[in-house]
C-alpha positions in Angstrom: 27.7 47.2 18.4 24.4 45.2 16.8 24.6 43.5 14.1 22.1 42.0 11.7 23.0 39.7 9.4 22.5 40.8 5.4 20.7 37.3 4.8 18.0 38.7 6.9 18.1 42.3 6.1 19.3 42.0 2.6 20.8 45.6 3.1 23.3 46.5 0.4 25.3 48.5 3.1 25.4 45.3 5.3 27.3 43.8 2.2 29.7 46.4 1.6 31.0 45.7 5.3 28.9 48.4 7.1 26.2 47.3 10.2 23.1 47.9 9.7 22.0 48.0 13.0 24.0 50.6 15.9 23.2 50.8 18.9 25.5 54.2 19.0 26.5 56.5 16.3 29.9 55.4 15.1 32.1 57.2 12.4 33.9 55.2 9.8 37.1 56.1 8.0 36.9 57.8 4.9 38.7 54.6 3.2 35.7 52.4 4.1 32.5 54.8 3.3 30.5 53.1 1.0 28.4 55.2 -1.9 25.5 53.6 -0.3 23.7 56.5 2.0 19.9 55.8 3.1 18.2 57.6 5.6 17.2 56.7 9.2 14.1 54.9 9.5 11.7 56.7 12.1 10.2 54.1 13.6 13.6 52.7 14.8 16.2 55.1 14.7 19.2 52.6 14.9 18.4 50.6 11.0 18.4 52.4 8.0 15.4 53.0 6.1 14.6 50.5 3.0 14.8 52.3 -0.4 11.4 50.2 -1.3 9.7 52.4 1.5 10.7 55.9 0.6 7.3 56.9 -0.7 6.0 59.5 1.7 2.5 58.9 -0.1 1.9 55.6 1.7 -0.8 56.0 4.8 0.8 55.0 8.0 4.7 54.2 6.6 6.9 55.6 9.0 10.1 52.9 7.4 9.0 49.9 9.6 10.8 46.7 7.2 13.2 45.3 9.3 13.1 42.0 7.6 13.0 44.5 4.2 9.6 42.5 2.6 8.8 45.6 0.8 12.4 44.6 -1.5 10.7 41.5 -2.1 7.3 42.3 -2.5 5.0 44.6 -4.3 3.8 47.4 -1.6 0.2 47.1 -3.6 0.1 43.4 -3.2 1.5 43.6 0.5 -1.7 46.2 1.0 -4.3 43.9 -0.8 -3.3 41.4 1.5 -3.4 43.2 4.7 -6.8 44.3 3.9 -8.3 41.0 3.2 -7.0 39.7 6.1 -8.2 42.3 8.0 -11.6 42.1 6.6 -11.5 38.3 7.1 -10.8 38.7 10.6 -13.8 41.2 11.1 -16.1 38.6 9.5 -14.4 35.9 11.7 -15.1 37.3 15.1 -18.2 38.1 14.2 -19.4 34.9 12.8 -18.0 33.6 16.3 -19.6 36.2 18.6 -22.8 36.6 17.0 -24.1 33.0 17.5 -23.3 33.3 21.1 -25.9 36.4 21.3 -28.6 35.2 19.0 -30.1 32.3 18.3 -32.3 31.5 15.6 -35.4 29.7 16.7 -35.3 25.9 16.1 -31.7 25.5 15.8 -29.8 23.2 18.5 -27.7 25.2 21.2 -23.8 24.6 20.4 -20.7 26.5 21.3 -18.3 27.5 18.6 -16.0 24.4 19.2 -19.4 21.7 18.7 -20.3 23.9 15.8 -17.3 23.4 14.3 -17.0 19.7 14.6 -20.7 19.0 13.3 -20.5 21.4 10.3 -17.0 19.5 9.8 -19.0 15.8 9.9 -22.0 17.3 8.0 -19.8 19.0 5.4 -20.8 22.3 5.9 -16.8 22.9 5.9 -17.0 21.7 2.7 -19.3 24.1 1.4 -17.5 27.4 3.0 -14.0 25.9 1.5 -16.0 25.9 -2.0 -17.7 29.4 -1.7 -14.5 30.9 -0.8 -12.3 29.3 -3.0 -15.1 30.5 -5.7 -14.2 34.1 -4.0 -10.9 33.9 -4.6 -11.0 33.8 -8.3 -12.6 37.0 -8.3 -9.4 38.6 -5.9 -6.9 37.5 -8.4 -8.8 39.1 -10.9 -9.2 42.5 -8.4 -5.6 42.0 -7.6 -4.4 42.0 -10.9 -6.4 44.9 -11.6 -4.4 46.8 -8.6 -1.2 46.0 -9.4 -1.7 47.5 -13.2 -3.0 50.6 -11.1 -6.4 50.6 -12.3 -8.0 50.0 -8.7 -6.8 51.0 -5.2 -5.8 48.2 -3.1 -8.7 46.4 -1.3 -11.6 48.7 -3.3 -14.2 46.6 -4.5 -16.1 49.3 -5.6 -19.2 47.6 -3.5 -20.6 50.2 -1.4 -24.7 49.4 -1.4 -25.6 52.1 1.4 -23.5 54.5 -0.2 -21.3 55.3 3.1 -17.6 56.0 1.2 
């Protein structure tokens, strides 16, 4: 029988002396049944679902939180997050593919890596560490507006051509 330890988990029904983790179903004595009963987590059938993610409202949960973050962290904040790095990432292979397609006329030939080293000598770094860092003040002020539930996580409200 699998076992995960409660420091990971931090399962209440891993403390009381119950696995969290089976591999097969296996009945305990009446003597030992803790008050503790949480359902089966979809997504993997063998751990027990966390009581953080029990909202059926949230797009895409199906109880995945085997390290149970969602305990530890606000889901709103955990969403904010995903979506900014997700939009970062967007903007990051694109500011790496699109130089390789295009080139502006009078500008020296590079590839990403030489690009990166003379905007790191020039201090063009620099600048993008400032600009963002500038950004940033304005996302704790977004993300404080989420988690009081004025604002869905990761809406801006910035939609110029009108597409949402």
């Amino acid at each position: 029988m699998a076992f995960v330890a409660p420091i990971v988990t931090g399962f209440s029904s891993s403390l009381a002396g119950a696995s969290v983790c089976r591999a097969r179903s296996v009945a305990r004595p009446r003597s030992q049944a803790s008050g503790i009963v949480m359902k089966a987590s979809p997504s993997m059938p063998f751990m027990e679902t966390p009581e953080s993610l029990t909202d059926e409202s949230i797009i895409g949960n199906v109880g995945f939180d085997p390290l149970n973050l969602s305990g530890v962290f606000s889901l709103k904040w955990m969403q904010e997050a995903e979506i900014k790095h997700c939009r970062v990432a967007m903007l990051g292979t694109l500011g790496y593919v699109f130089p390789e397609i295009f080139r502006f006329p009078g500008v020296k030939e590079m590839n990403p890596m030489q690009a990166h080293d003379f905007f790191v000598q020039t201090g063009g770094m620099s600048q993008i560490l400032l600009w963002v860092s500038f950004l940033e003040v304005f996302g704790v002020v977004a993300l404080a507006e989420t988690m009081n539930g004025d604002r869905a996580p990761g809406d801006f409200r910035f939609d110029p051509l009108g597409l949402s």
